[in-house]
C-alpha positions as CSV (number, residue, x, y, z in Angstrom):
1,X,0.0,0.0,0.0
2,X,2.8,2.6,1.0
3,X,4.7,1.4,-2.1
4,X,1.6,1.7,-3.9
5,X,1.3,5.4,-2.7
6,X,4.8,6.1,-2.7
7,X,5.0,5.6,-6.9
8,X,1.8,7.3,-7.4
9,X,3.0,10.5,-6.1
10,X,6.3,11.1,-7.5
11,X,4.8,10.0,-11.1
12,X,2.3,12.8,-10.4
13,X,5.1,15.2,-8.9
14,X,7.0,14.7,-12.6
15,X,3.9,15.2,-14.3
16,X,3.4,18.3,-12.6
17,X,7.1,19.5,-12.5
18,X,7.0,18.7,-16.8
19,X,3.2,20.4,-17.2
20,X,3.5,22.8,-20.2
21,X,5.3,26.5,-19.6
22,X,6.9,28.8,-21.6
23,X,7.8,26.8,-24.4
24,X,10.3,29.2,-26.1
25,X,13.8,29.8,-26.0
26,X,15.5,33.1,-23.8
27,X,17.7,34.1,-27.3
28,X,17.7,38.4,-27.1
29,X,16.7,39.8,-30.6
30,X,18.5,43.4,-29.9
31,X,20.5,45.1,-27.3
32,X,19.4,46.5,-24.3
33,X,20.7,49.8,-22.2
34,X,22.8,49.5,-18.7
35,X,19.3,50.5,-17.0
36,X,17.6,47.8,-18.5
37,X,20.0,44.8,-17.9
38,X,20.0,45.6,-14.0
39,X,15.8,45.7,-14.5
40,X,16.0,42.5,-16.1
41,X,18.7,41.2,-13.6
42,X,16.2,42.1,-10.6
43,X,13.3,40.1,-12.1
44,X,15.1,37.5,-13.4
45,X,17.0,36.6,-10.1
46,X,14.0,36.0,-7.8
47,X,12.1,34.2,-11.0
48,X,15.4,31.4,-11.3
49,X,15.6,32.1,-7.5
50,X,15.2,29.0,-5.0
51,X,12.0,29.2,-3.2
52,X,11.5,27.7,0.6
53,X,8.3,25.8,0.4
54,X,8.7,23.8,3.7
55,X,8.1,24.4,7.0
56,X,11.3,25.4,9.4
57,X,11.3,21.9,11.8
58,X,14.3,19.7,10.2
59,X,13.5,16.6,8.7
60,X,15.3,15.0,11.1
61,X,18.4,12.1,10.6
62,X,16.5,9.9,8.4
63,X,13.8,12.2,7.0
64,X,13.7,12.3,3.0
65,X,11.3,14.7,1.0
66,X,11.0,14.2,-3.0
67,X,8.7,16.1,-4.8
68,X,7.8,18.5,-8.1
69,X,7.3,22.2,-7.9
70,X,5.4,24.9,-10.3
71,X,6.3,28.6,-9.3
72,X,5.0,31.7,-11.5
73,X,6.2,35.4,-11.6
74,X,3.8,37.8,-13.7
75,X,6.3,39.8,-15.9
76,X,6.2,43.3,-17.8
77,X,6.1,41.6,-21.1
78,X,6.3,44.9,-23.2
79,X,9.1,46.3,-21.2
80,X,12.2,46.3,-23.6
81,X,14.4,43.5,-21.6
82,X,11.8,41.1,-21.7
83,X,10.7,41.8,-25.2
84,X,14.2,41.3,-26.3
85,X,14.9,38.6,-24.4
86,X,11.8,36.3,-25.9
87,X,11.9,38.2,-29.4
88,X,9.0,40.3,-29.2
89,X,6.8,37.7,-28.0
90,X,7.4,37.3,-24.0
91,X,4.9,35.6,-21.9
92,X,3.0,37.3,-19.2
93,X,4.2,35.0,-16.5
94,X,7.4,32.4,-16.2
95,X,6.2,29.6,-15.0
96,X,9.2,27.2,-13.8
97,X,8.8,23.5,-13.1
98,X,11.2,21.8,-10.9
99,X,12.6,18.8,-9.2
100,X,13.1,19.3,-5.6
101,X,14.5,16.4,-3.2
102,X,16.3,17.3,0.1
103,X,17.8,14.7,2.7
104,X,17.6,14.9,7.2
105,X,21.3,14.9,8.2
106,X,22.2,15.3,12.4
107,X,22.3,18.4,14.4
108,X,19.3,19.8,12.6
109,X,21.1,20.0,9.2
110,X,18.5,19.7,6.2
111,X,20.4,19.5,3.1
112,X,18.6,19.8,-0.7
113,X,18.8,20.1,-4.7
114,X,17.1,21.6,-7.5
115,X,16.9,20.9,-11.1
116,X,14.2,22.2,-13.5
117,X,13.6,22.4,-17.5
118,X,11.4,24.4,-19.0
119,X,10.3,22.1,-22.0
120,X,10.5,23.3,-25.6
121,X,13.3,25.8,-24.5
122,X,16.5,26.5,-23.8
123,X,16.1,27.1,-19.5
124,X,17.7,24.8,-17.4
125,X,18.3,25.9,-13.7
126,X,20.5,23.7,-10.7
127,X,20.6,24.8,-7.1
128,X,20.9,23.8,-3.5
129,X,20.4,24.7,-0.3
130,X,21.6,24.2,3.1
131,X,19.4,24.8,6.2
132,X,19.8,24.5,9.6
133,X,17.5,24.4,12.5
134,X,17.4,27.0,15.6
135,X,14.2,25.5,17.4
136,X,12.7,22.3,16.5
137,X,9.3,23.3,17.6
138,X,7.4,21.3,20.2
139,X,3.5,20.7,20.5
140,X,3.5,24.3,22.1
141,X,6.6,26.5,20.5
142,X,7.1,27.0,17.0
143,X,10.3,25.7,14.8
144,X,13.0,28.2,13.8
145,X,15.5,27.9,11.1
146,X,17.9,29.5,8.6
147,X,19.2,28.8,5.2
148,X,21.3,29.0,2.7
149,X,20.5,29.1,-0.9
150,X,22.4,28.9,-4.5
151,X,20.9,28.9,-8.4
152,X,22.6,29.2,-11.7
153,X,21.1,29.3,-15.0
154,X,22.2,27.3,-17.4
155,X,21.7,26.4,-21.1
156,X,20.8,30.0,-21.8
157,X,23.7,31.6,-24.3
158,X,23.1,34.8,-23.8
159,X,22.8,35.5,-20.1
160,X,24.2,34.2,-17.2
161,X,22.9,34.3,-13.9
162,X,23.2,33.4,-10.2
163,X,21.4,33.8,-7.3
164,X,22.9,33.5,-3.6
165,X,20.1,33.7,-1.0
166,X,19.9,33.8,3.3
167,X,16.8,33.8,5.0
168,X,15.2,32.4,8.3
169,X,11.6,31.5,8.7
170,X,9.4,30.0,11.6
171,X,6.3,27.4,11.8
172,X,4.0,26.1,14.1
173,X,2.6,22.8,13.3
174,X,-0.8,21.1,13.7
175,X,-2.8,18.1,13.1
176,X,-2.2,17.7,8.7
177,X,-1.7,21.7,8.4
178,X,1.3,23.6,9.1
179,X,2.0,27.1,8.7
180,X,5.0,29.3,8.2
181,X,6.9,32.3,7.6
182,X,9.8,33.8,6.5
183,X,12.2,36.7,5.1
184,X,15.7,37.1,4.0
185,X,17.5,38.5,0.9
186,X,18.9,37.5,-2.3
187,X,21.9,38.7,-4.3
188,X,22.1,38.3,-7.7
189,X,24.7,38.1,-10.3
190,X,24.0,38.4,-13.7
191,X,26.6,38.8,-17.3
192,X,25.6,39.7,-20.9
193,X,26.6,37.0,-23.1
194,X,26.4,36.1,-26.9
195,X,23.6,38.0,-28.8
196,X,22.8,40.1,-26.4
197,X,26.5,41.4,-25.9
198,X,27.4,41.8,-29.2
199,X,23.7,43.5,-29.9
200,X,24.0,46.0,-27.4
201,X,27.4,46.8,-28.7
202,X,26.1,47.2,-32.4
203,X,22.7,48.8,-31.2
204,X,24.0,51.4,-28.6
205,X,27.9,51.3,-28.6
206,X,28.4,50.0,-25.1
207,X,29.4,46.6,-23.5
208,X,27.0,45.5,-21.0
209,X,29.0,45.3,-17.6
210,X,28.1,42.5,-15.6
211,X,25.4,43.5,-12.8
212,X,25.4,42.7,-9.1
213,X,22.5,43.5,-6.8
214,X,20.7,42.4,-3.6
215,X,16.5,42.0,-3.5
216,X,14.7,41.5,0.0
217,X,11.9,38.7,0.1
218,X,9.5,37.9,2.6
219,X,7.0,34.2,1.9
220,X,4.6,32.6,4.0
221,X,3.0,29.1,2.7
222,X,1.1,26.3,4.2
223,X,2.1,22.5,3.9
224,X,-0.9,20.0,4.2
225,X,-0.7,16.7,5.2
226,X,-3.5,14.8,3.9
227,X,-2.3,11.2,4.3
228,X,1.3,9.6,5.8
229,X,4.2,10.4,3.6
230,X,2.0,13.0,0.8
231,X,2.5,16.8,1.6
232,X,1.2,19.3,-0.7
233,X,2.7,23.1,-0.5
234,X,1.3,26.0,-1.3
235,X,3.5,29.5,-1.0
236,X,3.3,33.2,-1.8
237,X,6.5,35.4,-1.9
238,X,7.3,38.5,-2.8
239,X,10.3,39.6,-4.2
240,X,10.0,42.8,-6.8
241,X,6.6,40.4,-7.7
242,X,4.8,38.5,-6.1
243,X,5.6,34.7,-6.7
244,X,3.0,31.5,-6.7
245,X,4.4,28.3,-6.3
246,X,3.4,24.9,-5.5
247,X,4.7,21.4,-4.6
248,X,3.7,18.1,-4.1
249,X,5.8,15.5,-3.0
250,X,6.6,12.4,-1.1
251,X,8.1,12.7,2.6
252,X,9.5,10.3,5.2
């Protein structure tokens, strides 16, 4: 029966991390100005950015969690970065599916990994994060923890980006619902590459220079437990936009 469960919901995790999204390549058309890289790098960062979605009590030594995530970030898609970037024809939102597992290790250590592809184009991500836990929580306290986060696009030509995040969040469990909280900041490093170099170059006689720059979030979500070893996540954040993501996945 477990088994039984167990297969179910990671085959309808992948179905959910693979669900259709942008379905187009990030290839820019034209150059862009200084001004609107750094716009584009503040966007971008939190969109490719690793989200939290779980509670701050550790998974404890032999605690696993495997699951699929969909996140979406409404974009300006007339703005001139994002027009370029999708050659004239940008979506509304990105919508990013992912991969998510992350693994209980002593001393309240959580450890994790990312991996998404956005099917029918060119965006791959990786990331990982580190957490660690203040206060387990109890049956009357809350849990507190921090973590550590890291992203980097991959498979685009023309842009390269990173994202480095810290944050600390709390929760307060209950019978198959449990709330939580958080806020931190991200820094983000992004460099023109490829088209969009040698565009900007042709289109307004500059080189891009590579752009580094810090964006505060603050999230809150819920995790429900509706039978043993399925959670499903749900989480808002905000970071220059607001960010909807959710996960299901298999825990133990």
């Amino acid at each position: 029966m477990k088994r039984s469960l167990l297969c179910g919901v990671v085959t309808a995790s992948l179905a959910l991390a693979a669900s259709p999204t942008l379905a187009a390549d990030i290839s820019f058309s034209s150059g862009i100005t200084q001004d609107a890289f750094k716009s584009l790098s503040k966007e971008a960062g939190p969109a490719f950015g690793f989200r939290n979605m779980a509670p701050a009590a550790p998974l404890g030594i032999t605690g696993f969690d495997i699951g699929g995530e969909v996140s979406a970030m409404s974009i300006d898609k007339n703005s001139s970065y994002w027009s370029s970037a999708f050659k004239n024809d940008a979506p509304s939102y990105l919508i990013i599916p992912k991969i998510r597992v992350r693994k209980g290790l002593p001393l309240g250590i959580d450890v994790g990994a990312m991996y998404s592809y956005i099917p029918d184009s060119n965006v791959k991500l990786y990331g990982a994060e580190l957490s660690k836990s203040i206060l387990d929580g109890t049956l009357a306290t809350p849990a507190v923890g921090v973590r550590a986060t890291y992203t980097k696009l991959a498979g685009v030509d023309d842009l390269g980006l990173q994202t480095y995040g810290l944050d600390a969040s709390i929760s307060k469990g209950f019978p198959f619902i449990t709330p939580y909280a958080g806020a931190g900041m991200m820094w983000i490093n992004s460099e023109a590459k490829g088209n969009l170099k040698s565009k900007t170059k042709i289109d307004f006689n500059i080189d891009l220079k590579s752009e580094t720059t810090s964006v505060p979030r603050v999230f809150g979500g819920l995790k429900l437990s509706p039978f043993p070893l399925l959670g499903i996540t749900a989480e808002v954040e905000y970071a220059v936009r607001p960010i909807y993501s959710l996960k299901a996945a298999v825990g133990f």
